[in-house]
C-alpha positions, 0 to 999 in steps of 0.5 A: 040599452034602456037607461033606468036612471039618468045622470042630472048634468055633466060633472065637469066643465072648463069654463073661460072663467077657469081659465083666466082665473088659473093663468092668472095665479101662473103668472103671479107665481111666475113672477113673484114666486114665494111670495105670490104662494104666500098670498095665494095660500092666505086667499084661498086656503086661510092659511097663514103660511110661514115655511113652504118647505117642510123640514125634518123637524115637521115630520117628526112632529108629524109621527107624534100626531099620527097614531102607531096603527096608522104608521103600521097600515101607511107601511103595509101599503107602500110595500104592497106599491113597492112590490108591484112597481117593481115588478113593473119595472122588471117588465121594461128592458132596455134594447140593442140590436145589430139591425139586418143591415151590416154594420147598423146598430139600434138600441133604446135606453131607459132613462128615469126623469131627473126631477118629478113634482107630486101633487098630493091633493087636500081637500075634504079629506086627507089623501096619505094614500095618494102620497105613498102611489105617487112617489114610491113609484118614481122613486123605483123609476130612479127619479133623483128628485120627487119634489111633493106639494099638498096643501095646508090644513086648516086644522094644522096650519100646514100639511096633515100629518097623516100625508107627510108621514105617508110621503116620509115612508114613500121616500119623497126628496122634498116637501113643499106646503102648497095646493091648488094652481099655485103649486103647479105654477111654482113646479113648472117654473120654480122659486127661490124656495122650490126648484122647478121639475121636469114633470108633474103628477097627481090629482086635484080639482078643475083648477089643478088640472087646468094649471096642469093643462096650461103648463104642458110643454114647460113641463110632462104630465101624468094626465088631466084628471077629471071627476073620479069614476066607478062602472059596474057591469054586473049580470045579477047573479051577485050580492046587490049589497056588494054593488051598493056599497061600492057605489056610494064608496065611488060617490063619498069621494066628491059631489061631482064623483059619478057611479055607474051600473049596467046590469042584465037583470033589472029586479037586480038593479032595483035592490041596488037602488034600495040598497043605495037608499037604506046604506047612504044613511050610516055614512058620515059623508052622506050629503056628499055621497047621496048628491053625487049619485043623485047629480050624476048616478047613470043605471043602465039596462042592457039586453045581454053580456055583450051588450054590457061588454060593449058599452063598457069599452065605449065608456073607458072609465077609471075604475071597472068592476066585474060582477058577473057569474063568470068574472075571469071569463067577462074581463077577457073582452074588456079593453078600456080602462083604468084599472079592473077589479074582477070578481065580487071580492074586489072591490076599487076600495083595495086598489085605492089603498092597498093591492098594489096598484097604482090608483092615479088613474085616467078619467073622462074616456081616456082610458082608451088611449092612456094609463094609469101612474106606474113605473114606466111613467117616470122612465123615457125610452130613448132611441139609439143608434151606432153606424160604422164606416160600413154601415154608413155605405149600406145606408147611404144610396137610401138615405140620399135618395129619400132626402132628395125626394123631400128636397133636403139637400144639406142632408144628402150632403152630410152623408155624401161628405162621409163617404169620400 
């Protein structure tokens, strides 16, 4: 594998400095609630916060400032999220069975979380995409409560009217005017105005998954998202024009964003290239996008499709796109990844907004071995068992024995004591 253009450095690092800095703010949260939030939203957002809680009077306020066309296309989303969440959903089944010993019944149930905290993050941009893809979905899992945090806008003096539009259509529970690590904290461990969660999801920068990070264990989380992600595998048979755009498109997101293209074809390779160059200058956001590639682009050479493949599946990146003459064919024998998008007419641009998928992905490897947000995120697999007077014989003679092995004699006992 020749490596044609290099990343500059890497994209992501936890450095001790974060970590004090977030365990400082969880504690400030911890103890002094409401008020650390207020304090913390004026040091780092500039915000002076009167409300936390977003009432239902910001909302409709919120359907003023946000014109009819954007209502219209926020909706089509959410019912292209909703379908296939529940879709999703139709696949999990709960399970009980007689087992093959007589009298022994094993069963799973499934049981929504109770109370789940959605992060939708600020930033440079609004994100009302990533509102409708965190709590349509829990709400089809049955989750009770989806408690969801943003940060305010500084144009606004509170959360951008796009995203609580977005979160009112998504049927979001709670909405609380609060980003950054200080909003983690005040989800994991509550305050007078909002009450803690059983889980966390969402995106955000290194100090909100850092806060995640320290909370696990107080509370579930979806994963620990790095810089978002783009790999292309293409075989040169496609419009580099295609490959181009969708890279930069990957690259707008975040100067710590990372594009990549392995390819078999390397003239393909430099159109793409001058593509990128010649596009880059109609895009608003090409500061943002021309240092994300150039910090962190990788163009990677390879000898064959299986080569591609290959370093594909090593890579796991959040989003894959297939442009190979044979897309259907090539994506058979990928297996790491957040979410695919087959075929030159698929760009990550309709997972981000509006296939249906969940664009709440895994990130730096752990696509092999996580998923991205859906349904059966917000849904625990509990185990079960029945035992009769009869079963409880069948099992007996194993279970004490195995106990006896591992010396634990209360447990040999409490079967013994069942069977006088």
């Amino acid at each position: 594998m020749e490596t044609i253009k290099k990343a500059a450095h890497k994209t992501y690092e936890r450095t001790p400095e974060l970590i004090q800095s977030v365990e400082n703010i969880i504690n400030q949260v911890k103890k002094d609630g409401d008020k650390a939030i207020k304090e913390l939203s004026s040091k780092f957002d500039g915000i002076n916060l009167q409300n936390i809680k977003i009432t239902q009077q910001d909302i409709k306020d919120a359907y003023k400032q946000v014109s009819p066309e954007t209502v219209k296309y926020l909706k089509f989303a959410a019912s292209q999220i909703e379908f296939y969440a529940r879709k999703q959903l139709a696949c999990l089944k709960e399970l009980e069975t007689p087992s093959q010993i007589e009298g022994v019944t094993l069963g799973h149930k499934l049981i929504p979380v109770n109370a789940c905290g959605a992060y939708v993050p600020g930033g440079r941009y609004p994100l009302p995409s990533t509102a409708l893809m965190l709590s349509i979905p829990a709400k089809i899992a049955g989750v009770k409560r989806v408690a969801a945090v943003s940060p305010a806008a500084k144009k606004y003096g509170t959360i951008h009217p796009a995203v609580l539009v977005a979160l009112d259509i998504a049927g979001a529970d709670e909405i609380y005017c609060v980003g950054g690590a200080q909003a983690i904290g005040a989800l994991a461990y509550g305050t007078s105005t909002i009450p803690a969660v059983d889980m966390i999801v969402g995106p955000g920068n290194r100090f909100v998954t850092e806060a995640k990070r320290q909370v696990i264990g107080k509370v579930g989380i979806d994963s620990l998202a790095g810089p978002s992600e783009v790999l292309i595998i293409a075989d040169g048979t496609t419009d580099p024009s295609y490959t181009a755009m969708d890279i930069l498109a990957q690259s707008e997101h975040d100067p710590s964003a990372k594009a990549i293209l392995i390819t078999t074809d390397k003239s393909f390779a430099e159109k793409v290239e001058e593509k990128i160059k010649l596009y880059e200058k109609e895009l608003p956001t090409v500061e943002i996008a021309h240092k994300a590639w150039h910090d962190n682009g990788v163009i990677m050479l390879a000898a064959n499709e299986q080569e591609m493949i290959d370093e594909a599946n090593n890579i796991a990146p959040e989003h894959l796109e297939v442009h190979t003459a044979d897309s259907l064919k090539t994506s058979e024998q990928l297996k790491n990844y957040g979410s695919l998008f087959i075929g030159e007419y698929t760009p990550v641009a309709f997972g981000d907004y509006c296939s249906g998928t969940n664009h709440t992905l895994p990130t730096m490897h752990t696509a092999k071995y996580s998923n991205g947000v859906y349904v059966g995120t917000f849904i625990k697999t509990s185990f079960y068992q029945h035992i009769t007077k009869t079963g409880c014989r069948n099992l007996s003679e194993a279970c004490m024995h195995l106990a006896g092995v591992e010396g634990l004699i209360a447990h040999q006992k409490s079967v013994a004591i069942r069977l006088k």
